[in-house]
KOLKOLDO-812346 format. One record per residue (C-alpha): residue number from 1; residue in one letter; x, y, z. Coordinates in steps of 0.5 Angstrom, whole numbers. Layout:
% KOLKOLDO-812346
+-----+------+-------+-------+-------+
!  nr ! rest !     u !     v !     w !
+-----+------+-------+-------+-------+
! NUM !    A !     X !     Y !     Z !
...
+-----+------+-------+-------+-------+
END
This chain:
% KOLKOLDO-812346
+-----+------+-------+-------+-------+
!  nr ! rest !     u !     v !     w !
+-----+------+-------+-------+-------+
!   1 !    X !   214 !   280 !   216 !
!   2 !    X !   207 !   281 !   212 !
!   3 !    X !   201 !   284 !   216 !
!   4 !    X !   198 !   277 !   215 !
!   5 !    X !   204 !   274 !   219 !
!   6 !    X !   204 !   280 !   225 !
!   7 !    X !   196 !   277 !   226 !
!   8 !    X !   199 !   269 !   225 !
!   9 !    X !   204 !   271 !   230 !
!  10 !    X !   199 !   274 !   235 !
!  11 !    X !   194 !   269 !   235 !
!  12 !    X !   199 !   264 !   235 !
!  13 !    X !   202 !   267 !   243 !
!  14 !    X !   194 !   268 !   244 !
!  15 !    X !   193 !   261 !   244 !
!  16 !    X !   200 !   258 !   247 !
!  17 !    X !   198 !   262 !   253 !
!  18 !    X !   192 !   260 !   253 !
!  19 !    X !   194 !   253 !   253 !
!  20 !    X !   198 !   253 !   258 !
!  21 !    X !   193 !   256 !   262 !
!  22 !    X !   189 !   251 !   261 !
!  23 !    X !   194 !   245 !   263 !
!  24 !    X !   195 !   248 !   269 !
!  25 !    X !   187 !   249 !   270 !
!  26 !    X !   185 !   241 !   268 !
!  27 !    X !   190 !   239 !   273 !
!  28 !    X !   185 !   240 !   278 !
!  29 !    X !   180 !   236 !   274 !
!  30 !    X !   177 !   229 !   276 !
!  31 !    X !   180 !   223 !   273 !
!  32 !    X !   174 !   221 !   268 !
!  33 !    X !   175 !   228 !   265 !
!  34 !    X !   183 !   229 !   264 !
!  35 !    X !   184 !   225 !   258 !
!  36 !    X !   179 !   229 !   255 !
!  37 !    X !   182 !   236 !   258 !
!  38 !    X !   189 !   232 !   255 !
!  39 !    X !   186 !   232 !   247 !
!  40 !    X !   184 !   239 !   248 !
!  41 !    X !   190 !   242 !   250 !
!  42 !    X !   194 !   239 !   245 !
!  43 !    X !   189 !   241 !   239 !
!  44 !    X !   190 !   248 !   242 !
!  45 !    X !   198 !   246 !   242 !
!  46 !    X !   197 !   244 !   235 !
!  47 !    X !   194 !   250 !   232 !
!  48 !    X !   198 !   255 !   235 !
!  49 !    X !   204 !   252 !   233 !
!  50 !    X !   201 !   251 !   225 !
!  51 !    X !   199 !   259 !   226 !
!  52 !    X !   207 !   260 !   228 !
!  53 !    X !   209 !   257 !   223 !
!  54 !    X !   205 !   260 !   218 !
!  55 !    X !   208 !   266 !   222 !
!  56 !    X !   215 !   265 !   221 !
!  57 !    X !   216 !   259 !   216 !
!  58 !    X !   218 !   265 !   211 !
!  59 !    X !   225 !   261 !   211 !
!  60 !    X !   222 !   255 !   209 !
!  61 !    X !   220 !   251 !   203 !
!  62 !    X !   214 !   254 !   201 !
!  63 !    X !   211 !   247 !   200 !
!  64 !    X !   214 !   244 !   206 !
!  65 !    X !   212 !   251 !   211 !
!  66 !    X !   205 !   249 !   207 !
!  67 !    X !   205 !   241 !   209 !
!  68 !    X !   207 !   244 !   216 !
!  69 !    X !   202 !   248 !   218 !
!  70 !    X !   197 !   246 !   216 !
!  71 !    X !   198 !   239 !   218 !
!  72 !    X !   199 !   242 !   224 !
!  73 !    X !   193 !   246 !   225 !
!  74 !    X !   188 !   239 !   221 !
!  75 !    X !   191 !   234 !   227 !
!  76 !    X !   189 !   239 !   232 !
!  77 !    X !   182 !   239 !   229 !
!  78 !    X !   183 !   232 !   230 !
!  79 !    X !   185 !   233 !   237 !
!  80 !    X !   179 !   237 !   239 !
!  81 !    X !   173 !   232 !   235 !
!  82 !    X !   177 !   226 !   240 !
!  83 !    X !   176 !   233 !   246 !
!  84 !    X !   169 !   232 !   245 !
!  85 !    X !   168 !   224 !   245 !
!  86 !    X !   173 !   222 !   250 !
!  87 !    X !   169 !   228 !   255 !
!  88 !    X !   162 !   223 !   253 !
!  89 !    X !   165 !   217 !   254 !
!  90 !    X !   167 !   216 !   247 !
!  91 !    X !   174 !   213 !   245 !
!  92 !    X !   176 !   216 !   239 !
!  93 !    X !   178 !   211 !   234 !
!  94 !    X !   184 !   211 !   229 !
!  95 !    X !   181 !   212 !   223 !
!  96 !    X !   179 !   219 !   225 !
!  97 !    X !   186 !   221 !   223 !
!  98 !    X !   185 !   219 !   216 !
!  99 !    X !   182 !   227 !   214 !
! 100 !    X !   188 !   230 !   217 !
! 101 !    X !   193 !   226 !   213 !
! 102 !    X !   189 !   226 !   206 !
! 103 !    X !   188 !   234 !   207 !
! 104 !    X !   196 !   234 !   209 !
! 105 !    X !   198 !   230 !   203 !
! 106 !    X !   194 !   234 !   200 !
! 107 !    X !   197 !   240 !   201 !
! 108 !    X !   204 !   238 !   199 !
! 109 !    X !   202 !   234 !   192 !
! 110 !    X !   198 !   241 !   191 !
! 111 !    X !   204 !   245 !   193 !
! 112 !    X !   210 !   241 !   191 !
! 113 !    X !   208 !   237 !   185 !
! 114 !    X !   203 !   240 !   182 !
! 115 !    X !   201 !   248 !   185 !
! 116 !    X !   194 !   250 !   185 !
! 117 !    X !   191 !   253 !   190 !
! 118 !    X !   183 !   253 !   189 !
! 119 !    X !   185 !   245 !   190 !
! 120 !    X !   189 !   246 !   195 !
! 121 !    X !   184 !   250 !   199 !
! 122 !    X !   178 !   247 !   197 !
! 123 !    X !   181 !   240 !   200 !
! 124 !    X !   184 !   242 !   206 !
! 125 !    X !   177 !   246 !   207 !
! 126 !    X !   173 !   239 !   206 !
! 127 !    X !   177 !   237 !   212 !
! 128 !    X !   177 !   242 !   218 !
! 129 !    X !   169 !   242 !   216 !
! 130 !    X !   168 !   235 !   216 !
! 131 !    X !   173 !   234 !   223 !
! 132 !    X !   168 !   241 !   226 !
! 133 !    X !   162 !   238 !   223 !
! 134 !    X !   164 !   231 !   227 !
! 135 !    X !   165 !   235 !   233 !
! 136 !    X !   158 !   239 !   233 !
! 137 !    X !   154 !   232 !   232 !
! 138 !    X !   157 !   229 !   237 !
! 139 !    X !   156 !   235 !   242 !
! 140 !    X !   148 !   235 !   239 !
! 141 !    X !   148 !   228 !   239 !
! 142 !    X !   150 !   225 !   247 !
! 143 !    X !   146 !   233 !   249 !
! 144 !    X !   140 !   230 !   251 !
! 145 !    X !   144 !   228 !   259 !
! 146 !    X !   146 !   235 !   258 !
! 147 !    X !   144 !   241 !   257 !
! 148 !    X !   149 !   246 !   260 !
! 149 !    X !   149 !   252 !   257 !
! 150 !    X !   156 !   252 !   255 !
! 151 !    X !   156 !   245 !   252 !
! 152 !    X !   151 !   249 !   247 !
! 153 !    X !   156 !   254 !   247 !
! 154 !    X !   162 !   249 !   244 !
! 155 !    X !   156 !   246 !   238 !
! 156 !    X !   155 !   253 !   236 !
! 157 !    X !   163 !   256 !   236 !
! 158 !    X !   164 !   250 !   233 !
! 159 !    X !   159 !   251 !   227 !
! 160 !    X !   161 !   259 !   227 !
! 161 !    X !   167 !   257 !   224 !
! 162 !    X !   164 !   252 !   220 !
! 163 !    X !   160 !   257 !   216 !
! 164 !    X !   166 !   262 !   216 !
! 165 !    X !   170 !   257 !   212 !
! 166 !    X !   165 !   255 !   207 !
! 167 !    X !   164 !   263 !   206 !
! 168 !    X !   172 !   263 !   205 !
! 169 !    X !   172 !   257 !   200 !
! 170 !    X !   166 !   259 !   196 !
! 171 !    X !   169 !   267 !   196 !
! 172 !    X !   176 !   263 !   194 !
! 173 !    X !   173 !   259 !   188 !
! 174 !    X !   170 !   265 !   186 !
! 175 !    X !   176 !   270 !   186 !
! 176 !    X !   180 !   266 !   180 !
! 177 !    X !   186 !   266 !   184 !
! 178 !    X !   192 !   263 !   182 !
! 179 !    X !   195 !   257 !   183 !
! 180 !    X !   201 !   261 !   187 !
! 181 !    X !   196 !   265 !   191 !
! 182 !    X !   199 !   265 !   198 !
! 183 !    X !   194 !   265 !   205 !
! 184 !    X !   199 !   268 !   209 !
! 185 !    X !   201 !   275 !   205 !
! 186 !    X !   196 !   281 !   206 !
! 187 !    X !   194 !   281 !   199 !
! 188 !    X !   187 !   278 !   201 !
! 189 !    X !   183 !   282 !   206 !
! 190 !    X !   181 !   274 !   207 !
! 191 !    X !   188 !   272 !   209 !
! 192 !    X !   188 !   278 !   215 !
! 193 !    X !   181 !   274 !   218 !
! 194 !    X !   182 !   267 !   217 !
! 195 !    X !   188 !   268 !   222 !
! 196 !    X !   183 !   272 !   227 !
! 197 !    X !   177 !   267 !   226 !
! 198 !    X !   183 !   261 !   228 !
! 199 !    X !   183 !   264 !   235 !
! 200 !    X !   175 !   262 !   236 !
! 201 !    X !   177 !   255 !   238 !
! 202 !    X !   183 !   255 !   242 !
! 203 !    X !   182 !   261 !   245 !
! 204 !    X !   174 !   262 !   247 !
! 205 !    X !   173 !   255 !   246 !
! 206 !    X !   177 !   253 !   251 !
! 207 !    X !   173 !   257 !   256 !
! 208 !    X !   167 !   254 !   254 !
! 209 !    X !   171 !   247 !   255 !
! 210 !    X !   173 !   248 !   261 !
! 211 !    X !   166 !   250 !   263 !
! 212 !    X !   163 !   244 !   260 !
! 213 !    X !   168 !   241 !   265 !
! 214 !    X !   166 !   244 !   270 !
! 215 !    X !   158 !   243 !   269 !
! 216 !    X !   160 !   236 !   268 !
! 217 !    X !   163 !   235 !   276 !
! 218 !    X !   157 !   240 !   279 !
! 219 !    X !   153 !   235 !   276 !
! 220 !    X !   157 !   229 !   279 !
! 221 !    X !   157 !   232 !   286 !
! 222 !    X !   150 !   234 !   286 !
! 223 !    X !   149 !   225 !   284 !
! 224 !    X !   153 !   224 !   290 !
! 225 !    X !   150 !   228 !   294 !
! 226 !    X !   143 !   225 !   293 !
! 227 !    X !   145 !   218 !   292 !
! 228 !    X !   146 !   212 !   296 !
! 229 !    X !   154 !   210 !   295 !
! 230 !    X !   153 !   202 !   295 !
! 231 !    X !   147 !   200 !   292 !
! 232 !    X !   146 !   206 !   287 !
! 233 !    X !   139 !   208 !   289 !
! 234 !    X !   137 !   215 !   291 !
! 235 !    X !   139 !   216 !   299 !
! 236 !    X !   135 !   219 !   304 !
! 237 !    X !   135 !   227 !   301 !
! 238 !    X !   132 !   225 !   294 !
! 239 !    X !   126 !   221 !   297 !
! 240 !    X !   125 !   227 !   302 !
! 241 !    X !   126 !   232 !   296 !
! 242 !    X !   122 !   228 !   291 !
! 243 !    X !   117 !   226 !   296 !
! 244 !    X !   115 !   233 !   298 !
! 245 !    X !   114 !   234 !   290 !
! 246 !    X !   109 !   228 !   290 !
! 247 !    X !   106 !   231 !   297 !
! 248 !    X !   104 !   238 !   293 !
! 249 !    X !   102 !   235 !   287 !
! 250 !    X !    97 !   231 !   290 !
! 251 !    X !    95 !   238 !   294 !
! 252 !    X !    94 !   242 !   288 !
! 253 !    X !    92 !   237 !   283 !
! 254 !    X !    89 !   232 !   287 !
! 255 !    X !    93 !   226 !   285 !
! 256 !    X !    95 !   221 !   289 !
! 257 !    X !   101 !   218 !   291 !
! 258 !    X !   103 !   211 !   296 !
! 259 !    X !   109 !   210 !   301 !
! 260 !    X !   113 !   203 !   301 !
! 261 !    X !   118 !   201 !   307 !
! 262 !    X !   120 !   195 !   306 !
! 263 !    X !   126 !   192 !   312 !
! 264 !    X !   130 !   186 !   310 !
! 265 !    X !   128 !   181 !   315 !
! 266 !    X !   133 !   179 !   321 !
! 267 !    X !   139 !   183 !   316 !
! 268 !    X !   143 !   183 !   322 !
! 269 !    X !   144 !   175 !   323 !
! 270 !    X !   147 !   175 !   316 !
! 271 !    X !   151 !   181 !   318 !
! 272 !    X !   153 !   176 !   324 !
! 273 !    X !   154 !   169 !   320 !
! 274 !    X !   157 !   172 !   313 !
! 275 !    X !   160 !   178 !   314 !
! 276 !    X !   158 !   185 !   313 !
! 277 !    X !   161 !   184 !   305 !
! 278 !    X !   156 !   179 !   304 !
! 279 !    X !   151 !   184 !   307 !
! 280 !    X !   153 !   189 !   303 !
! 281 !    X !   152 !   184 !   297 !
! 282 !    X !   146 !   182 !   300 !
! 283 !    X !   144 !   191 !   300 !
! 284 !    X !   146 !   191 !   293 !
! 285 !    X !   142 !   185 !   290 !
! 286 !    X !   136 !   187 !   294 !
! 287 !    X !   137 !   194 !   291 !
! 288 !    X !   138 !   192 !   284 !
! 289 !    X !   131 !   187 !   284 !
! 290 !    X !   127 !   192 !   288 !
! 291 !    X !   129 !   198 !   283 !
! 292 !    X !   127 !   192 !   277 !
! 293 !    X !   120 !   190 !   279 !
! 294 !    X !   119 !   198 !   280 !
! 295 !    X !   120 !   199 !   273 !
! 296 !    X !   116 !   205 !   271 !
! 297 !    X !   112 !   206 !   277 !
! 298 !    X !   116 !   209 !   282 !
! 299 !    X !   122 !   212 !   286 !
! 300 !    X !   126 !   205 !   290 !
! 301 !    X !   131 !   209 !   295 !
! 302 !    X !   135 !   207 !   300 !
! 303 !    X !   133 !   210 !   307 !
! 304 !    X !   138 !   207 !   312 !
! 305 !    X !   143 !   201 !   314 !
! 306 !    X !   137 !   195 !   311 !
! 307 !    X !   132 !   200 !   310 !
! 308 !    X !   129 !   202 !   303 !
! 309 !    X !   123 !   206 !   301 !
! 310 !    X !   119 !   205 !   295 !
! 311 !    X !   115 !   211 !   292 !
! 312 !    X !   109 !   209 !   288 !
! 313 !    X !   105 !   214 !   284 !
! 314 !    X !    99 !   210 !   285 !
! 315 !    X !    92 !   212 !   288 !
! 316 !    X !    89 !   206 !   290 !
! 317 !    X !    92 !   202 !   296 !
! 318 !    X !    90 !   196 !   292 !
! 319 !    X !    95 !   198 !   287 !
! 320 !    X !   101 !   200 !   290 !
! 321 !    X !   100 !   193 !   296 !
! 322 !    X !   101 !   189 !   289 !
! 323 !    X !   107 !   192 !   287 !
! 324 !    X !   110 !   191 !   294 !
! 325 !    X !   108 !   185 !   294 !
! 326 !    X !   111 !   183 !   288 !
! 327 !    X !   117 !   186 !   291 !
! 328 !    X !   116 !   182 !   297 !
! 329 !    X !   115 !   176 !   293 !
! 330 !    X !   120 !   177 !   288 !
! 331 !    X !   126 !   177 !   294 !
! 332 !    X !   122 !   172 !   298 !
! 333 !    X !   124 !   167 !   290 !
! 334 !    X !   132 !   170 !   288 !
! 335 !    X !   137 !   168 !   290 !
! 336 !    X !   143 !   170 !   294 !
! 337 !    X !   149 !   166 !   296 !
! 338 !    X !   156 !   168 !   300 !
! 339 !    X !   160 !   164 !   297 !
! 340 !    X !   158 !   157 !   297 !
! 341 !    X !   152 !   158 !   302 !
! 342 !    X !   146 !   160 !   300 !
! 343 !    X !   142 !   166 !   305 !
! 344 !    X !   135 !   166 !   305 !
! 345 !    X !   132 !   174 !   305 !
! 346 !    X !   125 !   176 !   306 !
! 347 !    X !   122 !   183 !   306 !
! 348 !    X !   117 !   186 !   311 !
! 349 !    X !   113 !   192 !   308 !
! 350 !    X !   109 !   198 !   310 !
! 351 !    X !   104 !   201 !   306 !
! 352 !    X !   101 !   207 !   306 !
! 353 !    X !    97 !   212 !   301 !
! 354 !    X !    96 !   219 !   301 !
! 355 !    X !    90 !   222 !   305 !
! 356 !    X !    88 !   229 !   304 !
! 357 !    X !    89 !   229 !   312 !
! 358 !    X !    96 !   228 !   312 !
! 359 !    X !    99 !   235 !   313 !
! 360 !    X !   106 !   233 !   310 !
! 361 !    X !   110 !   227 !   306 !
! 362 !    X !   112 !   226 !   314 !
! 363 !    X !   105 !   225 !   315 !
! 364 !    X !   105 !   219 !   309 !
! 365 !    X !   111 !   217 !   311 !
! 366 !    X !   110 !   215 !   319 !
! 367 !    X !   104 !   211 !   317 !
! 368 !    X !   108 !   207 !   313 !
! 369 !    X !   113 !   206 !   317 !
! 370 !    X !   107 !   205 !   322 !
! 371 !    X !   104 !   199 !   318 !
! 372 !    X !   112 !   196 !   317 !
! 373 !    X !   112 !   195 !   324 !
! 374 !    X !   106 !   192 !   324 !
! 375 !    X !   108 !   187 !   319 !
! 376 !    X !   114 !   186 !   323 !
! 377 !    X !   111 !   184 !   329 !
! 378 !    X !   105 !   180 !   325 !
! 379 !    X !   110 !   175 !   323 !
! 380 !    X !   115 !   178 !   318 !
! 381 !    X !   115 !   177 !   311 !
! 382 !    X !   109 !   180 !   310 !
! 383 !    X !   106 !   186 !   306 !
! 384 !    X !   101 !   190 !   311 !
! 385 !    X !    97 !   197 !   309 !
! 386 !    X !    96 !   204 !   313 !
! 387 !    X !    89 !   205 !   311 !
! 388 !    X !    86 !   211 !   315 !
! 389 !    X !    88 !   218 !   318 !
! 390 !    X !    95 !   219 !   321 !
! 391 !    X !    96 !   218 !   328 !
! 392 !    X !    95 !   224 !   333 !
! 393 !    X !   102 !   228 !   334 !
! 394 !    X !   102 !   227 !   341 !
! 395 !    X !   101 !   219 !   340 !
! 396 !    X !   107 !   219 !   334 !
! 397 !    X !   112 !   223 !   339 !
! 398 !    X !   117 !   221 !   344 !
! 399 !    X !   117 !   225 !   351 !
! 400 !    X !   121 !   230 !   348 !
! 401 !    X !   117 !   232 !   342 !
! 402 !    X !   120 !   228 !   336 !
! 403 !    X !   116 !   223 !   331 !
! 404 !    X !   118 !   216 !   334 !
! 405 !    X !   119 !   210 !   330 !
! 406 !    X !   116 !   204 !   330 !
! 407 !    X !   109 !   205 !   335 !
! 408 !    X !   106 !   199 !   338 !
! 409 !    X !   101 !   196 !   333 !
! 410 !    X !    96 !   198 !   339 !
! 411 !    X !    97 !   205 !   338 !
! 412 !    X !    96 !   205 !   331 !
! 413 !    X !    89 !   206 !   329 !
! 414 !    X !    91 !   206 !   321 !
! 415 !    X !    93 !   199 !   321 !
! 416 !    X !    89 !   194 !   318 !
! 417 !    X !    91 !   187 !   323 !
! 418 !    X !    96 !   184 !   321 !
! 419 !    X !    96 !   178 !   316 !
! 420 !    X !   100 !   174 !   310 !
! 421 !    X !    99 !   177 !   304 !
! 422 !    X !   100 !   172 !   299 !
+-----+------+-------+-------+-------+
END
């Protein structure tokens, strides 16, 4: 065996174990996130078995060992461009195997029909850049939801080979070499690096893929940790994070912000004549109109059972009551149905603005909640604004010390008395 042979044979094993590694790793990966693991493990599997080849396929015909592997190691190229879609959602399509196939036949027209390995090494070149430079841009392209340092890795180990292949054709080209050149003896210190250079892919790669899966589920369970599982919206622990971020901003800054509460009106009943699935229909239809007519302005999240907050970066109570009345308005006109009956909703809210006496965002928040009992107790489906100071802790409070809910209008001193709005 050539010393060229001897690295074949060793990166070949390398990537062979490393690929069984990895099949045994991606069977603990999410469901959304095996197709791809798939696709890369058998682009490792590929280019292992073409290094194998070129290895120990001295036997062989030499056009036929040639169309081997380097067919093999081209498809799995091909395999690791799908890897990169398919982890992005993509769905690879069949005509990206047409570069693999063109070099392959290419490979055995250039060694079998008619030998010339300048044209030979130049095809077979054009294809492994154009499938790497796929991969890169898509990695480039599909980024901008994801900035984990390993997706950058990837791109970049991608593009380092790259630049070593287009060195190594223009060295080729340069060197006049004859048309029975062979890539797998040792006569080339080229033919002892390529080999080398191979490993980068399936071996770090691989690592660097696996990373990207899992940065992918880190980011999955920290969005279902901060998001309501029925309706889509931020739950209760966004609001609070978000919330406190708007609260320091308009302390530093001077900034305002406005809360919203709104309530579905007599949700229960719905629950009781429908079903909780037509209530569940309800919450998320609610949800999806609340979210829309906030458009650009604010933050809309599900607090709790009928319950939904809106965040509004507005520093004018005027304001932020005309967004919420929208709102109120727009659910008031849409229609929700279960089945053929249609069901009649209403929304009852509570504004409130930041005021430099409140001591935190709990402080805005209970104003507003304070203002939607207001609101509920002038009538319902209506809009009622917190205007003044926070209610004192020891009014806001139960006998055992924590902030209650829902004060009687009598012990609210920043609620304006009630009326319909609109």
């Amino acid at each position: 065996m050539t010393e060229a042979g001897t690295v074949f044979t060793t990166v070949s094993v390398m990537m062979l174990a490393n690929g069984g590694v990895f099949a045994v790793v991606s069977r603990d990966l999410p469901a959304a996130l095996r197709p791809a693991a798939a696709y890369w493990q058998l682009g490792t599997m590929l280019i292992a078995a073409g290094c194998a080849v070129f290895a120990f396929g001295a036997p062989l015909p030499r056009p036929l060992m040639l169309f081997a592997a380097n067919g093999l190691m081209a498809f799995g190229l091909t395999a690791y461009y799908a890897a990169v879609q398919r982890y992005d959602g993509i769905r690879p399509r069949r005509w990206q195997l047409l570069p693999a196939a063109v070099s392959t036949a290419g490979v055995l027209w250039f060694s079998a029909i008619t030998p010339d390995f300048r044209i030979r090494v130049a095809i077979v070149s054009a294809a492994w850049l154009w499938l790497m430079a796929a991969s890169v841009a898509t990695l480039v392209r599909r980024s901008r939801g994801d900035v984990s340092l390993s997706r950058r890795i990837l791109a970049g180990l991608f593009a380092a080979v790259m630049v070593y292949l287009l060195a190594r054709l223009v060295i080729y080209l340069l060197m006049g070499l004859d048309a029975g050149f062979a890539v797998e003896s040792g006569a080339n210190w080229l033919n002892m690096l390529s080999p080398v250079v191979m490993t980068v892919l399936p071996v770090v790669g691989t690592t660097a893929f696996l990373l990207m899966c899992s940065d992918s589920l880190r980011r999955q369970l920290e969005a279902a940790a901060s998001t309501d599982y029925l309706t889509g919206l931020p739950n209760r622990r966004s609001l609070a994070r978000h919330g406190r971020k708007s609260f320091r901003e308009a302390e530093d800054r001077g900034t305002g912000f406005a809360v919203a509460i709104l309530d579905i009106d007599h949700f229960k009943a719905i629950n009781d004549s429908h079903g909780h699935d037509a209530g569940d229909q309800v919450l998320v239809d609610v949800a999806g109109h609340l979210h829309e007519q906030a458009g650009h302005a604010g933050m809309v999240a599900r607090s709790g059972g009928e319950e939904f907050v809106v965040l509004l970066e507005s520093p004018h109570h005027i304001a932020a009551t005309d967004i919420v009345e929208r709102m109120r308005l727009a659910i008031e006109r849409a229609r929700f149905s279960a089945g053929p009956a249609r069901i009649p909703i209403t929304l009852s809210a509570g504004v409130a603005l930041y005021r430099p006496a409140d001591r935190s965002f709990e402080d805005t928040l209970r104003r507003a909640d304070q203002a939607l009992y207001a609101a509920k107790t002038g009538g319902r489906n209506r809009v009622e604004t917190a205007r003044f100071a926070v209610v004192p802790a020891k009014t806001a409070s139960t006998g055992d010390g924590t902030p209650s809910r829902h004060m009687p209008a009598a012990e609210i001193p920043s609620a304006r008395p009630a009326r319909r709005v609109g």
